[in-house]
mmCIF file of the N, C-alpha and C atoms, coordinates in Angstrom:
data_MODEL
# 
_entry.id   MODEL 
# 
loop_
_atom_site.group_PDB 
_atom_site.id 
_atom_site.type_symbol 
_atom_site.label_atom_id 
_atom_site.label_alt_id 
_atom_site.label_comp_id 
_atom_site.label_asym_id 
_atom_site.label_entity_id 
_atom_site.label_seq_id 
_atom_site.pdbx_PDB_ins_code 
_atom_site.Cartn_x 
_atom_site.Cartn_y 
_atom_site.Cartn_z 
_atom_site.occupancy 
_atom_site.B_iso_or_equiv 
_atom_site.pdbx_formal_charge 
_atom_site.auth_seq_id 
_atom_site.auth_comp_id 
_atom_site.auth_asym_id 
_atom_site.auth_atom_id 
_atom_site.pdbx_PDB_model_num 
ATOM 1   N N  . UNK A 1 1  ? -85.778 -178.095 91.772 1.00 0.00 ? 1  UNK A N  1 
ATOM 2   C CA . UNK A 1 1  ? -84.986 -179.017 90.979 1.00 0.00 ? 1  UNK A CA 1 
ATOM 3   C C  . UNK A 1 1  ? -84.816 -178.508 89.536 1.00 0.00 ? 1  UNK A C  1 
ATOM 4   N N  . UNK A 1 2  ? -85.936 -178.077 88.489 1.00 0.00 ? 2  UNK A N  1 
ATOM 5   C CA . UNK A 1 2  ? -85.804 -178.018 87.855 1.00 0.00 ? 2  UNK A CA 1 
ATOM 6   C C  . UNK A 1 2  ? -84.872 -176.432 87.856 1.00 0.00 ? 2  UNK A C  1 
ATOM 7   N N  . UNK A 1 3  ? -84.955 -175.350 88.777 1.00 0.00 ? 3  UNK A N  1 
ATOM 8   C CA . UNK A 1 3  ? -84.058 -174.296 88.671 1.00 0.00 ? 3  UNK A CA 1 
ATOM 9   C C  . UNK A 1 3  ? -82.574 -174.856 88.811 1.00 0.00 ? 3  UNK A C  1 
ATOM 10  N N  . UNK A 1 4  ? -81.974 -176.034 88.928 1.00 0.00 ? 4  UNK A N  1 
ATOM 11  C CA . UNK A 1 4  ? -80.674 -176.052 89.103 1.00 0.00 ? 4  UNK A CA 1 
ATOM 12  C C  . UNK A 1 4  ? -80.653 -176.688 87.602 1.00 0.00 ? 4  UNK A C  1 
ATOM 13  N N  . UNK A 1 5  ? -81.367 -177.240 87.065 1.00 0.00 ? 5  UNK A N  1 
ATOM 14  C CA . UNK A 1 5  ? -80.828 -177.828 85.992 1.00 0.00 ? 5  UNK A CA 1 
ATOM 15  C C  . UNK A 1 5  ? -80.677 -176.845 84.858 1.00 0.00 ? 5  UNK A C  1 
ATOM 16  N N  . UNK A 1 6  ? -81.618 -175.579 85.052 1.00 0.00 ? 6  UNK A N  1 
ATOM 17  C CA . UNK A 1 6  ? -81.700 -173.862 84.255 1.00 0.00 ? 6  UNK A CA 1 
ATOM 18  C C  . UNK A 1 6  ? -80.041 -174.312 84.581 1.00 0.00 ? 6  UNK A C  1 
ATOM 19  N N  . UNK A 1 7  ? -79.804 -173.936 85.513 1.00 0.00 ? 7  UNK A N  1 
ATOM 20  C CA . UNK A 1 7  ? -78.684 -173.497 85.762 1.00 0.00 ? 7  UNK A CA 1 
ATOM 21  C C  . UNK A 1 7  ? -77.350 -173.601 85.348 1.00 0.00 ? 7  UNK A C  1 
ATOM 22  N N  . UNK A 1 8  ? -77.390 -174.892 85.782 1.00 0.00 ? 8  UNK A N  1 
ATOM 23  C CA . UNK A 1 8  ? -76.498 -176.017 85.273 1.00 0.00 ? 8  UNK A CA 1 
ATOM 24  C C  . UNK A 1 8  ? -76.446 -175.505 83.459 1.00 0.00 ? 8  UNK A C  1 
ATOM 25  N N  . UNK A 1 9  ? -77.644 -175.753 83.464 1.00 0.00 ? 9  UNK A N  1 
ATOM 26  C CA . UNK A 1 9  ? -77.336 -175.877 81.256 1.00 0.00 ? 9  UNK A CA 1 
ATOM 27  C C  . UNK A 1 9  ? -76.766 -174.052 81.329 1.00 0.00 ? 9  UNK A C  1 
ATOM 28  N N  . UNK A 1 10 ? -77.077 -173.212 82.135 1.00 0.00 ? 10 UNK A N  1 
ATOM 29  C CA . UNK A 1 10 ? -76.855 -171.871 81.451 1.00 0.00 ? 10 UNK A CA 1 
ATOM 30  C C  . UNK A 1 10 ? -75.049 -172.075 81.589 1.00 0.00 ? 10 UNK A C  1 
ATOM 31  N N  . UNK A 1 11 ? -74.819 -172.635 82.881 1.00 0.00 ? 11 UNK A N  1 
ATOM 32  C CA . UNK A 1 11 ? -73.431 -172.895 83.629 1.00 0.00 ? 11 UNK A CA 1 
ATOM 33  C C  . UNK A 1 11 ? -72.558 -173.400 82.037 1.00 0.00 ? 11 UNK A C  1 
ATOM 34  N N  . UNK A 1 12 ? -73.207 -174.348 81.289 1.00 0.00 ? 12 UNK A N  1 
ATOM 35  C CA . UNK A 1 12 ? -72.414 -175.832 80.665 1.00 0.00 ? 12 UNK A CA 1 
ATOM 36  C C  . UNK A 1 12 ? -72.082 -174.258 79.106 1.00 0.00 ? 12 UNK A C  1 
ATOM 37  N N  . UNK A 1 13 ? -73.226 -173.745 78.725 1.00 0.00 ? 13 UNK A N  1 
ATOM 38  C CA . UNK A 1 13 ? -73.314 -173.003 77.572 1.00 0.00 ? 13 UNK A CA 1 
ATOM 39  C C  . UNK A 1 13 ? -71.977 -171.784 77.761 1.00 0.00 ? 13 UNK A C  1 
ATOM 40  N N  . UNK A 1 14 ? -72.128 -171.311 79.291 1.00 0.00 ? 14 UNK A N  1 
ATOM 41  C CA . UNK A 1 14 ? -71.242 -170.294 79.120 1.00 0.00 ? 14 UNK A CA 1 
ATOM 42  C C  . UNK A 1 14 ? -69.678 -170.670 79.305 1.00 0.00 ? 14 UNK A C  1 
ATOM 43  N N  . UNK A 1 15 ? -69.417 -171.758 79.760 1.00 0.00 ? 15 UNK A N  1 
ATOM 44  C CA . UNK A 1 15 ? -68.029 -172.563 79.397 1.00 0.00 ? 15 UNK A CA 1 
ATOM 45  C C  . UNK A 1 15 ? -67.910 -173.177 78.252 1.00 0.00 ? 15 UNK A C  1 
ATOM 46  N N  . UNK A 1 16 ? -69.042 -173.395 77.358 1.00 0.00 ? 16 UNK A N  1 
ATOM 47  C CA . UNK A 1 16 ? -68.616 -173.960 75.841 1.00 0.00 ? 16 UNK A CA 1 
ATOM 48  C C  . UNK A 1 16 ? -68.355 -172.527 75.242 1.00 0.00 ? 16 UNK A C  1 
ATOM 49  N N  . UNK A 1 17 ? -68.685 -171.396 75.718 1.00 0.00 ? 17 UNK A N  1 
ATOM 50  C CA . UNK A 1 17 ? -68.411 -170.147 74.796 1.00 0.00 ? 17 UNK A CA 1 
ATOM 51  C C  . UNK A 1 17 ? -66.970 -169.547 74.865 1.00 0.00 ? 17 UNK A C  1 
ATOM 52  N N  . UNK A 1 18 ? -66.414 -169.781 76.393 1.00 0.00 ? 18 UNK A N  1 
ATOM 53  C CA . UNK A 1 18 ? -65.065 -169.872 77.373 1.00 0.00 ? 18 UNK A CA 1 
ATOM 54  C C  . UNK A 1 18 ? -64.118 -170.696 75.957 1.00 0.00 ? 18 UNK A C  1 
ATOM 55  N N  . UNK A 1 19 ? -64.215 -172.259 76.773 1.00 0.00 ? 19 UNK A N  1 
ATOM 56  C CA . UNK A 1 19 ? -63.294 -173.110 76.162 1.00 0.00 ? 19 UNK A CA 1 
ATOM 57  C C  . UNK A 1 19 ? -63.618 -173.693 74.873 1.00 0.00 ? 19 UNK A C  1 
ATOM 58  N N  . UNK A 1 20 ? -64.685 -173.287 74.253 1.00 0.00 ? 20 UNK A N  1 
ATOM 59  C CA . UNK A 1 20 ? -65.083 -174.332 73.125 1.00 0.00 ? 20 UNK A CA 1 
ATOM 60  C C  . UNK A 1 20 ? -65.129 -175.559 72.948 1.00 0.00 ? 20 UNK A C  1 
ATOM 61  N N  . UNK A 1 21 ? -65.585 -175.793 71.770 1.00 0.00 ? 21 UNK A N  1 
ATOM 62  C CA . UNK A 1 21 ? -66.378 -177.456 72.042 1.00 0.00 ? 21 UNK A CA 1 
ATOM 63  C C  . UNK A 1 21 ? -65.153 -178.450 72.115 1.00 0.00 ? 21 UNK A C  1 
ATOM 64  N N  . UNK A 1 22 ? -64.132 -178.253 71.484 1.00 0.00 ? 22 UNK A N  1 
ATOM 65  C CA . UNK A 1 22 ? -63.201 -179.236 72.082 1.00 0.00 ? 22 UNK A CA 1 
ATOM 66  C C  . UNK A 1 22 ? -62.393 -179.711 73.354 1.00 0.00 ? 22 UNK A C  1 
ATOM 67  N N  . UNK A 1 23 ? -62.752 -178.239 74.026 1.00 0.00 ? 23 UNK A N  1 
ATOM 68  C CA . UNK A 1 23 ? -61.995 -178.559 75.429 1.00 0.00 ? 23 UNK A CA 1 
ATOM 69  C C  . UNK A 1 23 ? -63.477 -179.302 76.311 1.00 0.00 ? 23 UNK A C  1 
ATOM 70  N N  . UNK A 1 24 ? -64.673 -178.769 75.719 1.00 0.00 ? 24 UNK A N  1 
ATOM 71  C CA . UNK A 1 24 ? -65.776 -179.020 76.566 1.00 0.00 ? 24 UNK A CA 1 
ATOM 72  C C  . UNK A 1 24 ? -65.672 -180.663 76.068 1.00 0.00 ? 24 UNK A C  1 
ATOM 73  N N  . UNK A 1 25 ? -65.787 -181.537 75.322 1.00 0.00 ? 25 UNK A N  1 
ATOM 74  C CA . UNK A 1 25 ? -65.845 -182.672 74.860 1.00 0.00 ? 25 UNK A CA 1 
ATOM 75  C C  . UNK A 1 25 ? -64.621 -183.577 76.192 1.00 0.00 ? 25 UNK A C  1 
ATOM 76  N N  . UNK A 1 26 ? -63.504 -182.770 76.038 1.00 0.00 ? 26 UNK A N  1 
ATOM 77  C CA . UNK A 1 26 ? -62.601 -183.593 76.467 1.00 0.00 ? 26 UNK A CA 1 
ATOM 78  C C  . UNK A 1 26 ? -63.105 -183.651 78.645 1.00 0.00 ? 26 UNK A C  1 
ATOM 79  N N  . UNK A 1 27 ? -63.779 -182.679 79.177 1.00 0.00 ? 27 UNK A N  1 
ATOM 80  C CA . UNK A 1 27 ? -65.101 -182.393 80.277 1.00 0.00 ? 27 UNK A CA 1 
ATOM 81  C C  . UNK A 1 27 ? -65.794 -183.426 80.079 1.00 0.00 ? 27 UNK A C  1 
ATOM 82  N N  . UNK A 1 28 ? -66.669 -183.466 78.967 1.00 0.00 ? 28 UNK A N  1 
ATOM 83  C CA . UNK A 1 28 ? -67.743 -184.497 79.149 1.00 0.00 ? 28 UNK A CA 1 
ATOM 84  C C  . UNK A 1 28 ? -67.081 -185.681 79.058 1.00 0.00 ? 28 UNK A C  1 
ATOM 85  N N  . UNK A 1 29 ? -66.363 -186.422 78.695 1.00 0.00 ? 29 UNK A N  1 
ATOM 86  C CA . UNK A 1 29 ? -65.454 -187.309 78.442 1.00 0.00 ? 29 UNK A CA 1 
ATOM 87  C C  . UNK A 1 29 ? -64.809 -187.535 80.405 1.00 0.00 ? 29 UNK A C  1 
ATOM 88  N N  . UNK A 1 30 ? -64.488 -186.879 80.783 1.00 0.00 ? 30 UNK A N  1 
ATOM 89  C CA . UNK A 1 30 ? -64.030 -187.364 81.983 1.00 0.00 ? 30 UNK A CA 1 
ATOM 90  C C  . UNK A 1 30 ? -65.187 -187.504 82.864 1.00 0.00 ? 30 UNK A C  1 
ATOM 91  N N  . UNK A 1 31 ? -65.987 -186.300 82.881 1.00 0.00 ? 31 UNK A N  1 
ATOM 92  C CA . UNK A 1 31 ? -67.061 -186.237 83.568 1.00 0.00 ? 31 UNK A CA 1 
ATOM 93  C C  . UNK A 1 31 ? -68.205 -187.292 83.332 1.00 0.00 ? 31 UNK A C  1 
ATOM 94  N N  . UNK A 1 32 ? -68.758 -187.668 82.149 1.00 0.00 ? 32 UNK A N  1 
ATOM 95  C CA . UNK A 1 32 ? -69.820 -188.508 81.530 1.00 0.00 ? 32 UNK A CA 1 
ATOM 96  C C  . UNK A 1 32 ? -69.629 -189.275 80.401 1.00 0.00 ? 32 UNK A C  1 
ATOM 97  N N  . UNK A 1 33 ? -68.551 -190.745 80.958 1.00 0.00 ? 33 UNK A N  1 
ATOM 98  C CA . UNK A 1 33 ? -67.720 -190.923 80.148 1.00 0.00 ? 33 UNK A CA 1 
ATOM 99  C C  . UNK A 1 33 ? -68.828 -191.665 79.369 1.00 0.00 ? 33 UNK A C  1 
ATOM 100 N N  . UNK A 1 34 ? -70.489 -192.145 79.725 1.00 0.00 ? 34 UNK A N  1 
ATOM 101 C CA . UNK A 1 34 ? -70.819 -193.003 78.796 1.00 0.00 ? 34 UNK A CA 1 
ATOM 102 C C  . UNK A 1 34 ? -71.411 -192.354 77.382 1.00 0.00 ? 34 UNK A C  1 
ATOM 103 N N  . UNK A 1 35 ? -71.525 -190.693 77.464 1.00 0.00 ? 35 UNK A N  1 
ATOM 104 C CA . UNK A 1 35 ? -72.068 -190.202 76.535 1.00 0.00 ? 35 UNK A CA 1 
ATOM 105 C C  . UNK A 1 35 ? -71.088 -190.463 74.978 1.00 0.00 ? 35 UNK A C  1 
ATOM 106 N N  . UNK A 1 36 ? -70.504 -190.594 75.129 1.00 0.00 ? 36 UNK A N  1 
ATOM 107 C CA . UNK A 1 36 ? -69.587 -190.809 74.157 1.00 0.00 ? 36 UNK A CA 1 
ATOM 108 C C  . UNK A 1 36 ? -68.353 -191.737 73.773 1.00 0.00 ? 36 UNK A C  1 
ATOM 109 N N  . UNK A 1 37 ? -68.463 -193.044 73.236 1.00 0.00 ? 37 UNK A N  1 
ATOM 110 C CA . UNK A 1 37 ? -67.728 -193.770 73.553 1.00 0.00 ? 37 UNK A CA 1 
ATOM 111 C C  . UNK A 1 37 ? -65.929 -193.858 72.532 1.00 0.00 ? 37 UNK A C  1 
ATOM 112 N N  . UNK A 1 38 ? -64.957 -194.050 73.377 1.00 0.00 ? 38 UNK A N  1 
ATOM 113 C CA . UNK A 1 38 ? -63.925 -193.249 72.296 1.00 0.00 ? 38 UNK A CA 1 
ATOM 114 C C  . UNK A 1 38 ? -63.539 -194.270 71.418 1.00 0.00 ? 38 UNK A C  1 
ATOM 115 N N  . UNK A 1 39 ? -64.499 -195.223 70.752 1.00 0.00 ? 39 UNK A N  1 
ATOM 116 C CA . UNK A 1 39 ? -64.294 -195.887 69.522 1.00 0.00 ? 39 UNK A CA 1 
ATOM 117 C C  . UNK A 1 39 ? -64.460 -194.396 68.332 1.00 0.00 ? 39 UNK A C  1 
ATOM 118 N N  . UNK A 1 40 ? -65.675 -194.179 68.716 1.00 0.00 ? 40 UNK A N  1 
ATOM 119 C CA . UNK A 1 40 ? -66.495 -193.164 68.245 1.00 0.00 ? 40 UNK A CA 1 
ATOM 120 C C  . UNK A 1 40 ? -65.595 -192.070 67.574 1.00 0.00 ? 40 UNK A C  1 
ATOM 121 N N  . UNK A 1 41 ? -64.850 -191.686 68.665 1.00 0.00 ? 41 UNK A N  1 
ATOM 122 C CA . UNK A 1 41 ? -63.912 -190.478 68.265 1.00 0.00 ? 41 UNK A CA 1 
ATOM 123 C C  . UNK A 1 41 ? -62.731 -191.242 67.531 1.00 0.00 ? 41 UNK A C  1 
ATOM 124 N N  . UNK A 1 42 ? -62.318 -192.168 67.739 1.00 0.00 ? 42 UNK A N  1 
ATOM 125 C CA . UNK A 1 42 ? -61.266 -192.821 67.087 1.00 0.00 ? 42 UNK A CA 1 
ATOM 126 C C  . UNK A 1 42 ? -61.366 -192.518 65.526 1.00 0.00 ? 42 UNK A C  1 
ATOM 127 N N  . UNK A 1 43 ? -63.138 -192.999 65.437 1.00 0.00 ? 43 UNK A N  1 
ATOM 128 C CA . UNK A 1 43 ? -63.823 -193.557 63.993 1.00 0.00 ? 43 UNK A CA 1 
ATOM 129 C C  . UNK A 1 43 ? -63.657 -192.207 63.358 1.00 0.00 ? 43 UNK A C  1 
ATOM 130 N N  . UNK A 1 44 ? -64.123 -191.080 63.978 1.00 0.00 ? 44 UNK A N  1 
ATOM 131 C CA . UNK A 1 44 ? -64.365 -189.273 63.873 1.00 0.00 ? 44 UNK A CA 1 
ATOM 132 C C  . UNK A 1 44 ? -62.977 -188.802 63.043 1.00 0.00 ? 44 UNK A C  1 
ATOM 133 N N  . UNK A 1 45 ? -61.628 -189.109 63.798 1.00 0.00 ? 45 UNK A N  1 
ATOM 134 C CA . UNK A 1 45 ? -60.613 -188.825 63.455 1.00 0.00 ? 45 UNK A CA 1 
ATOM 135 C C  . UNK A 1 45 ? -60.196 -189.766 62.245 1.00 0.00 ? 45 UNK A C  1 
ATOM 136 N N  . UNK A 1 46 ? -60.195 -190.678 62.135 1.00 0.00 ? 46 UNK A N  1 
ATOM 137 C CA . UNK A 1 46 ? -59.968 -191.380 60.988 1.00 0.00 ? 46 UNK A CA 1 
ATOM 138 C C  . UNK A 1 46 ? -60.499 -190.777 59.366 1.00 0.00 ? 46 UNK A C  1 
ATOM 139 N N  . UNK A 1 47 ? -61.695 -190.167 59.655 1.00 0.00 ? 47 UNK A N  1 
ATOM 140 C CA . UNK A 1 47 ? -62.395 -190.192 58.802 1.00 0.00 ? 47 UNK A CA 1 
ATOM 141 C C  . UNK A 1 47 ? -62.322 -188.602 58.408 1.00 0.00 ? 47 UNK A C  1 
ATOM 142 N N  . UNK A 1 48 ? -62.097 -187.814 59.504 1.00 0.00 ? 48 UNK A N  1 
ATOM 143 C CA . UNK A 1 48 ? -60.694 -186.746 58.862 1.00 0.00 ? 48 UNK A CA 1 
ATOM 144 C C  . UNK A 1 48 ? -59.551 -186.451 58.345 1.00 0.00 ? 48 UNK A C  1 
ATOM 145 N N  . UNK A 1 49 ? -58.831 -187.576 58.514 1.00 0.00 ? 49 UNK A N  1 
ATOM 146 C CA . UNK A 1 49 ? -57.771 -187.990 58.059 1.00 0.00 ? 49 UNK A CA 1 
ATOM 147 C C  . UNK A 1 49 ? -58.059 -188.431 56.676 1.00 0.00 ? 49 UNK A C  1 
ATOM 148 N N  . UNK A 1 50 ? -58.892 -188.989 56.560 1.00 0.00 ? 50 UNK A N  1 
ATOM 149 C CA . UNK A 1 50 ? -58.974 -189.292 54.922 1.00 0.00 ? 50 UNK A CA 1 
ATOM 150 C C  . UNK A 1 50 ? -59.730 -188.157 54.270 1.00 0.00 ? 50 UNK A C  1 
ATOM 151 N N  . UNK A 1 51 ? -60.423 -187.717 54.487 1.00 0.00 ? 51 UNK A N  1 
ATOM 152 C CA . UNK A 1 51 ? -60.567 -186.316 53.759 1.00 0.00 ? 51 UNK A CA 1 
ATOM 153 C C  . UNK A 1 51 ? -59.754 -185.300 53.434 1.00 0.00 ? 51 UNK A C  1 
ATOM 154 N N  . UNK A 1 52 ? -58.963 -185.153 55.001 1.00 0.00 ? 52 UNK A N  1 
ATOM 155 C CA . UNK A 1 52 ? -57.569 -184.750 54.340 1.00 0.00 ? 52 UNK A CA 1 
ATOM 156 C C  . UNK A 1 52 ? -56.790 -185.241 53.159 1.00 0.00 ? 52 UNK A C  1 
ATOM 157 N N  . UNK A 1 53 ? -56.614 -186.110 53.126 1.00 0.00 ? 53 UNK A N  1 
ATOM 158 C CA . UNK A 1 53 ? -55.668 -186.881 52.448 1.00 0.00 ? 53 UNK A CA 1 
ATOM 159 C C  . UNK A 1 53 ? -56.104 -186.592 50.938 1.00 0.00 ? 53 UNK A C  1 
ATOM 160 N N  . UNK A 1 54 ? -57.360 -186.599 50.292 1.00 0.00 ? 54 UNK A N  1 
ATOM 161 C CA . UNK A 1 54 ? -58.268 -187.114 49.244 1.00 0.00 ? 54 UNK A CA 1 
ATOM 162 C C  . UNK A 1 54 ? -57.952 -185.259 48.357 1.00 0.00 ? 54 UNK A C  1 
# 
């Protein structure tokens, strides 16, 4: 058990190096939608937007 989960995480690292963290986010998001709830990202983007802005 615990060799698939090696695995798995080596699996998850070498597709965040592939697609990077934004394509991987939008993965975990379909895949494990409770890790992250999209108020969250709503709040994330907003708050780039005003830094931009400033």
């Amino acid at each position: 058990m615990k060799e698939r989960e090696f695995q798995n995480a080596d699996l998850y690292t070498y597709m965040h190096d592939i697609f990077g963290p934004d394509v991987m986010e939008i993965f975990d998001m379909r895949y494990e939608p409770t890790l992250k709830k999209p108020e969250q990202k709503e709040e994330t983007k907003d708050n780039q937007t005003e830094k931009k802005e400033q």
